[in-house]
C-alpha positions as CSV (number, residue, x, y, z in Angstrom):
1,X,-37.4,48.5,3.6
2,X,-34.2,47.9,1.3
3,X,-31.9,47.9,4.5
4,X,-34.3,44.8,5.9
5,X,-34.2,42.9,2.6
6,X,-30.2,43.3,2.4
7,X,-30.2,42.2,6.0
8,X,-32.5,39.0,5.0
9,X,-30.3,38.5,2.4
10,X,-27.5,38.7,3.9
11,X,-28.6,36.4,7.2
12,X,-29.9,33.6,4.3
13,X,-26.6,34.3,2.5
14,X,-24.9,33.1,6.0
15,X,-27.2,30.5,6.7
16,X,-25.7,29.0,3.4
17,X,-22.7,29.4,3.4
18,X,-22.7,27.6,7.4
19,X,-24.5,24.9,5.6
20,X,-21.7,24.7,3.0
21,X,-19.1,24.7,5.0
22,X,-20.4,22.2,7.1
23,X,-21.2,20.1,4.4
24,X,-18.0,20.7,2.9
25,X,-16.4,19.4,6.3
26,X,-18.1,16.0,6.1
27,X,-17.4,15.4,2.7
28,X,-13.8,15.7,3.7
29,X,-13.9,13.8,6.7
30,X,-15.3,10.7,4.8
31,X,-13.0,11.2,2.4
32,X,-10.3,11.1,4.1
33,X,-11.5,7.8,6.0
34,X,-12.6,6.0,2.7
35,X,-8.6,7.0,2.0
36,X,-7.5,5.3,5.1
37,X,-9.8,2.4,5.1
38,X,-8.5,1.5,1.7
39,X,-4.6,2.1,2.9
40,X,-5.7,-0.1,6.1
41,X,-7.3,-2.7,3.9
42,X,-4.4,-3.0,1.5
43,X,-1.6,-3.2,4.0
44,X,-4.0,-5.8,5.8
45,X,-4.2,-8.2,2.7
46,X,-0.4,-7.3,1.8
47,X,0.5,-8.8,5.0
48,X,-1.4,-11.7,5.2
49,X,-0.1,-12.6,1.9
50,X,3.5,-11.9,2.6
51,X,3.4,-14.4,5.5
52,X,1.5,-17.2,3.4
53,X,4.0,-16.8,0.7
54,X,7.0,-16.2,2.9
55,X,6.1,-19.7,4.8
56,X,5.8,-21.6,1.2
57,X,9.1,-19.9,0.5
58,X,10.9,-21.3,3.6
59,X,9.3,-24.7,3.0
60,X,10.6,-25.0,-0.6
61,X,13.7,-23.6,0.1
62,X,14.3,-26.2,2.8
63,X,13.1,-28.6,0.8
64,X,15.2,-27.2,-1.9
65,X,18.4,-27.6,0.2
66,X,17.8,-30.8,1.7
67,X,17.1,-32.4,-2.1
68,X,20.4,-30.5,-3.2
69,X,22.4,-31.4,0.1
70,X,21.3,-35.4,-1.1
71,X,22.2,-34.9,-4.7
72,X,25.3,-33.6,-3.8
73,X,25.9,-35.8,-0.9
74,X,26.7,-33.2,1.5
75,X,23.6,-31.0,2.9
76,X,25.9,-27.7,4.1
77,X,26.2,-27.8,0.7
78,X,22.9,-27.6,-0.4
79,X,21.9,-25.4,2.1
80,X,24.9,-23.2,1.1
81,X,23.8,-23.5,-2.3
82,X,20.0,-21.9,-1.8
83,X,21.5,-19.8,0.6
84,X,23.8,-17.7,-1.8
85,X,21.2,-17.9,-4.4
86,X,18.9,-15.5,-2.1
87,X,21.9,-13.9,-1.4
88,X,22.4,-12.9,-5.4
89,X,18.6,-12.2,-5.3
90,X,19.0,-10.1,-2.8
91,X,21.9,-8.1,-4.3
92,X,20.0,-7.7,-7.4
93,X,17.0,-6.1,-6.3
94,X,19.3,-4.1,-4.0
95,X,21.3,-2.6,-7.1
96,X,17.5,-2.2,-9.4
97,X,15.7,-0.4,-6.1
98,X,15.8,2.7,-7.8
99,X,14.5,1.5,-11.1
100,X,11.3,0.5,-9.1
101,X,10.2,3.6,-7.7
102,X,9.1,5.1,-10.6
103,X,6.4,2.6,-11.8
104,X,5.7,1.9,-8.6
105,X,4.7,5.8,-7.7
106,X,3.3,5.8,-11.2
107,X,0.9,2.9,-10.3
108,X,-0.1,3.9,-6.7
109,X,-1.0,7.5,-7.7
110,X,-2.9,6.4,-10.5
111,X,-4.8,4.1,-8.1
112,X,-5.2,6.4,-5.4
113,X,-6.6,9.5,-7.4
114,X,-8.7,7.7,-9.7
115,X,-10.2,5.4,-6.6
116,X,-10.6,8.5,-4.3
């Protein structure tokens, strides 16, 4: 009689842990895609973004140059002029890349673990 009790026991015991297991398996799984959905999403909207502002940027900056180049009466020169300036931009962030991993790694983990 104790031998058939331990044996239920143990085959309910089994039963559970299965069901555990299992559901432990499809908590991960949706998880994991509510993870990538939002990674998805966010590279999504960052690229969309990045191509409306980098169009307004090429606009401006060619109108930039072209106003310059008339100023100045010679439009190489303006163009020369916005040209170097992205140049120094682009120097800039090149020598302060370092300097923005931190917050940025700061920012995304805080996002990520407190979202997920």
């Amino acid at each position: 009689m104790a031998f058939e009790a331990l044996k239920e026991n143990l085959f309910e015991a089994d039963i559970n842990i299965q069901s555990y297991a299992k559901s432990s398996e499809e908590y991960i799984k949706l998880k994991s895609f509510k993870a990538l959905m939002i990674g998805i999403t966010f590279i999504t909207k960052l690229l969309i973004i990045s191509a409306l502002v980098g169009m307004s940027l090429l606009l401006l900056s060619l109108a930039l140059a072209i106003l310059l180049g008339e100023i100045l009466n010679n439009l190489v020169l303006g163009f020369l002029i916005v040209g170097l300036f992205y140049a120094l931009v682009g120097l800039i962030a090149y020598f302060l890349r370092n300097k923005l991993n931190a917050p940025l790694l700061k920012k995304f983990s805080n996002y990520y673990f407190k979202k997920i």
